[in-house]
VMD Tcl script that builds the backbone (N, CA, C; Angstrom):
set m [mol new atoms 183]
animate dup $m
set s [atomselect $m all]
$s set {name element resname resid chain x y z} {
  {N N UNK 1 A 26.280 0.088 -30.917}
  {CA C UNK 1 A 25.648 -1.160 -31.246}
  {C C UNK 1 A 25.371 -1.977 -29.982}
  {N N UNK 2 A 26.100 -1.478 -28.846}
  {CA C UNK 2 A 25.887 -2.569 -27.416}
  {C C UNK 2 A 24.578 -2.168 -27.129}
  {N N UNK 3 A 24.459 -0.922 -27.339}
  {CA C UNK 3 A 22.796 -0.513 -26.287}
  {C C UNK 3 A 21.878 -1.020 -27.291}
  {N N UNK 4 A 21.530 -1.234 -28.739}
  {CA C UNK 4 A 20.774 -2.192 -29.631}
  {C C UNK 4 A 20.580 -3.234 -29.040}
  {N N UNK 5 A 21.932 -3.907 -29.052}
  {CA C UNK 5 A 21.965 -5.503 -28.489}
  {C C UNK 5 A 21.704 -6.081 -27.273}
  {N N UNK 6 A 21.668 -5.328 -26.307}
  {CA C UNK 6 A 21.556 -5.441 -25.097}
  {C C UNK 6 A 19.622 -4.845 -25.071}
  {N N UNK 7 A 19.284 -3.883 -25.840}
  {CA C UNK 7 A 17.650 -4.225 -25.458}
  {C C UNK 7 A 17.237 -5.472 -26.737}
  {N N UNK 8 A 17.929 -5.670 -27.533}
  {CA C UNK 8 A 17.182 -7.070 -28.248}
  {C C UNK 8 A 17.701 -8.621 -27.136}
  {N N UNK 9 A 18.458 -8.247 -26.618}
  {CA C UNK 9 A 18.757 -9.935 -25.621}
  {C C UNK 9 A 17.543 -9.480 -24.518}
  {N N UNK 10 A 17.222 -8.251 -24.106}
  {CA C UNK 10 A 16.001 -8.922 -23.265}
  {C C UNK 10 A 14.634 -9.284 -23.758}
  {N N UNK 11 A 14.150 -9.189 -25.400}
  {CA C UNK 11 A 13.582 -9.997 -25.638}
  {C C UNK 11 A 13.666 -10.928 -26.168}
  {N N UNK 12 A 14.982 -10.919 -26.579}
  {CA C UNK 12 A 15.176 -12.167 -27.545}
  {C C UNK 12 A 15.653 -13.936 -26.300}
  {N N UNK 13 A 16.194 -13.092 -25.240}
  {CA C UNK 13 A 16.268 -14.399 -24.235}
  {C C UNK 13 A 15.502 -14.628 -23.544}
  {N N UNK 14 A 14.788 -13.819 -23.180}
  {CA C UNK 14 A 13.464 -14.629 -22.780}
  {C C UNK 14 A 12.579 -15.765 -23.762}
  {N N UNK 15 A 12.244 -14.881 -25.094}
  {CA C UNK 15 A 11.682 -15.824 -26.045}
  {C C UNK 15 A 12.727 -17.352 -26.008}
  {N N UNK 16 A 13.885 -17.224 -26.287}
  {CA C UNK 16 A 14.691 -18.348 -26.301}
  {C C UNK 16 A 14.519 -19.342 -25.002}
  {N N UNK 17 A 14.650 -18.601 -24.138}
  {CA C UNK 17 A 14.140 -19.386 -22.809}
  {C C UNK 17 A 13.367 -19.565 -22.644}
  {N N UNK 18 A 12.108 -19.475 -22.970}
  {CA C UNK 18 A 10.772 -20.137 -22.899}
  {C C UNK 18 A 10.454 -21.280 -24.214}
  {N N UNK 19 A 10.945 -21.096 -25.161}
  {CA C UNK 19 A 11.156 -22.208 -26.163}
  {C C UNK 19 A 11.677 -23.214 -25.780}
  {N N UNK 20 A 12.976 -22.825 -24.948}
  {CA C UNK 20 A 13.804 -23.957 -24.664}
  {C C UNK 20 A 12.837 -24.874 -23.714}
  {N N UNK 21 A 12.765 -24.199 -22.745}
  {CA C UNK 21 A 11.642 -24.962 -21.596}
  {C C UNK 21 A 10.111 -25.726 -22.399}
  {N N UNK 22 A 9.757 -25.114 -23.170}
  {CA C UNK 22 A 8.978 -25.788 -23.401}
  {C C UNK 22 A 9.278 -27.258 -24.309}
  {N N UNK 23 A 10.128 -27.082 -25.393}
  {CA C UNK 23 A 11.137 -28.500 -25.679}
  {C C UNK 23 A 11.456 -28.928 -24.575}
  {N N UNK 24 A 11.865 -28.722 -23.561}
  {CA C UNK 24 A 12.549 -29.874 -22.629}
  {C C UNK 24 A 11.089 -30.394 -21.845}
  {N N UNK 25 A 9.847 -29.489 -21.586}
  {CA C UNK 25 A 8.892 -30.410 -21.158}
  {C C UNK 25 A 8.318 -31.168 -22.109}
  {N N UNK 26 A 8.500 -30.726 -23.196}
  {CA C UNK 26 A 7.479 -31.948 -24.130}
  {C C UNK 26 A 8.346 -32.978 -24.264}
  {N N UNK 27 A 9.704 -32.782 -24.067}
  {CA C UNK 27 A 10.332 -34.309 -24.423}
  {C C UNK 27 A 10.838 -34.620 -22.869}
  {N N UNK 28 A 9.559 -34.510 -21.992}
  {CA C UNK 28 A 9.608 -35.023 -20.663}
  {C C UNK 28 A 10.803 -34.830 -19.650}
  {N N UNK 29 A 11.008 -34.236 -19.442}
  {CA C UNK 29 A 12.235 -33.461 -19.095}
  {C C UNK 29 A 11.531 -32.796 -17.949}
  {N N UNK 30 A 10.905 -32.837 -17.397}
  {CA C UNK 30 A 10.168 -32.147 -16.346}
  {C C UNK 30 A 10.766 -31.575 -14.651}
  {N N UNK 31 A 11.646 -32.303 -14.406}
  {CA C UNK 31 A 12.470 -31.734 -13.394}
  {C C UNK 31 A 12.793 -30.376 -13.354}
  {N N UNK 32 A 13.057 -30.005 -11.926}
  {CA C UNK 32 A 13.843 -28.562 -12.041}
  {C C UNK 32 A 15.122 -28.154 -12.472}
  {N N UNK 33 A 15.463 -29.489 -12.127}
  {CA C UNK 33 A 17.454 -29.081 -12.993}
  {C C UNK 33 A 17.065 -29.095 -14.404}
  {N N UNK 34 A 16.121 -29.950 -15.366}
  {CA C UNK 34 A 16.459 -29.847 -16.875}
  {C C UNK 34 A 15.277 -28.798 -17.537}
  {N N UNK 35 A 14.153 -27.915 -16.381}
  {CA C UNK 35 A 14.236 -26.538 -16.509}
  {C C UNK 35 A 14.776 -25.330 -16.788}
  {N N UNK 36 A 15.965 -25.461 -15.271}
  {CA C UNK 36 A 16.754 -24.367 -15.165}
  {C C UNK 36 A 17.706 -24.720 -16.463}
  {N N UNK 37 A 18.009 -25.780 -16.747}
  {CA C UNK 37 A 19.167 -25.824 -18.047}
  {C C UNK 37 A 18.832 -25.190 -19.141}
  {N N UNK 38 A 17.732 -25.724 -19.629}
  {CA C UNK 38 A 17.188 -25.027 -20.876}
  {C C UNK 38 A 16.956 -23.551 -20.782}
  {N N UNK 39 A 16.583 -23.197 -19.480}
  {CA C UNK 39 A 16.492 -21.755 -19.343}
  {C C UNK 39 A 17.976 -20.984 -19.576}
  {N N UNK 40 A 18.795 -21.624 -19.509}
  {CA C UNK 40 A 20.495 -21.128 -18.705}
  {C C UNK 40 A 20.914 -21.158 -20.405}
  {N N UNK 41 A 20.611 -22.446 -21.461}
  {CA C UNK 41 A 21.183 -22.579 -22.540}
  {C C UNK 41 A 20.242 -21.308 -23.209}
  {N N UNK 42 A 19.036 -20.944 -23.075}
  {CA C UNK 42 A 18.245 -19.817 -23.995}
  {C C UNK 42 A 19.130 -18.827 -23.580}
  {N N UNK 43 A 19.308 -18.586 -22.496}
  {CA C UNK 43 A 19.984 -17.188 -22.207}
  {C C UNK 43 A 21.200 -17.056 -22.870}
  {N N UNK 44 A 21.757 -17.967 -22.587}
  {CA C UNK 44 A 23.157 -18.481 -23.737}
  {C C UNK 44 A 23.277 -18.007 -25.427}
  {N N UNK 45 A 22.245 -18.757 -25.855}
  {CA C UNK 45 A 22.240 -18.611 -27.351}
  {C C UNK 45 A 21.399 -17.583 -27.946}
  {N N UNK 46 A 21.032 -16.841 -26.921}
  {CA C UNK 46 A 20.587 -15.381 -27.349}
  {C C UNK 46 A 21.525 -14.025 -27.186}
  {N N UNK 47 A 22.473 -14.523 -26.527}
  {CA C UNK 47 A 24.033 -13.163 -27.414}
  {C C UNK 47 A 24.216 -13.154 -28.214}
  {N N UNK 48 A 24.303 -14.375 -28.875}
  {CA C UNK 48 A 25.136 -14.060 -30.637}
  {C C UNK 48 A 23.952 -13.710 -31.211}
  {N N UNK 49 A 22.769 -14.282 -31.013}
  {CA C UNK 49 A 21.160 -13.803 -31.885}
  {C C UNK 49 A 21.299 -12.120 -31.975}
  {N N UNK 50 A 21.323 -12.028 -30.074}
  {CA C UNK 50 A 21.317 -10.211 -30.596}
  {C C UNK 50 A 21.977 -9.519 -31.103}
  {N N UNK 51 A 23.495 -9.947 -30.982}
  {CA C UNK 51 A 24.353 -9.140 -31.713}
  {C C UNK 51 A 24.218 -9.383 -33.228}
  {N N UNK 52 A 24.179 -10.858 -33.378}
  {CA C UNK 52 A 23.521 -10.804 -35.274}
  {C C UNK 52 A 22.463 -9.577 -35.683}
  {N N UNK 53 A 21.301 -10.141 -35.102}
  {CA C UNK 53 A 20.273 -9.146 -34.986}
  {C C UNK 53 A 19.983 -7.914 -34.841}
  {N N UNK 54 A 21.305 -7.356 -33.819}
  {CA C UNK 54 A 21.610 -5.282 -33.698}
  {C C UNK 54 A 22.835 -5.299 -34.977}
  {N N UNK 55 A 23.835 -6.570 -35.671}
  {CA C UNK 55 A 24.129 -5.897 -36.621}
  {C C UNK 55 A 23.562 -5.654 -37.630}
  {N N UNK 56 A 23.055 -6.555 -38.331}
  {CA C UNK 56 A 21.712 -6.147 -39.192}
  {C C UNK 56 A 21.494 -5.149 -38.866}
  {N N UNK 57 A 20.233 -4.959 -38.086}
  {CA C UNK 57 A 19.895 -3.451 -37.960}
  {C C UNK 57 A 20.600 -2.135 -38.486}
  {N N UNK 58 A 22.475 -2.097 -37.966}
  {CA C UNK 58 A 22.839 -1.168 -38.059}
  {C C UNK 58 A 23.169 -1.259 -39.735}
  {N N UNK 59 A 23.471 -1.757 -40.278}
  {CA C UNK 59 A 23.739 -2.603 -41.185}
  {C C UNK 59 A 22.751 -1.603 -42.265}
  {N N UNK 60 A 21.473 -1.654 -41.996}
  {CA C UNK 60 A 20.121 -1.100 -42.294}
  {C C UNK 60 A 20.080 0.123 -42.811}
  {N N UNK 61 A 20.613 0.855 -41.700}
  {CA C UNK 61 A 20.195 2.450 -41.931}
  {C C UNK 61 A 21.334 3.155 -41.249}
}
mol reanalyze $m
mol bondsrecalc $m
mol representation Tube
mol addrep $m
């Protein structure tokens, strides 16, 4: 189940990290520190996504 989860966190944290960034520029947040944060928190809250997400899967079939 790690090798599932580990190729769904590289798309699933990127997507998260680019969401995040884009919330923090629309609510003006435009600096590089409250960039890199939102980028740092997507990367964050996309472990438990993937592992939810590869258990399902296995879950599946």
């Amino acid at each position: 189940m790690l090798r599932i989860a580990s190729l769904i966190y590289t798309v699933a944290s990127s997507t998260l990290m680019g969401i995040f960034i884009v919330i923090a520029l629309t609510a003006g947040y435009d600096t590089l520190r409250y960039v890199v944060i939102a980028a740092a928190v997507g990367a964050v809250v996309a472990i438990p996504v993937s592992y939810y997400i590869a258990k399902a899967i296995k879950e599946m079939g």
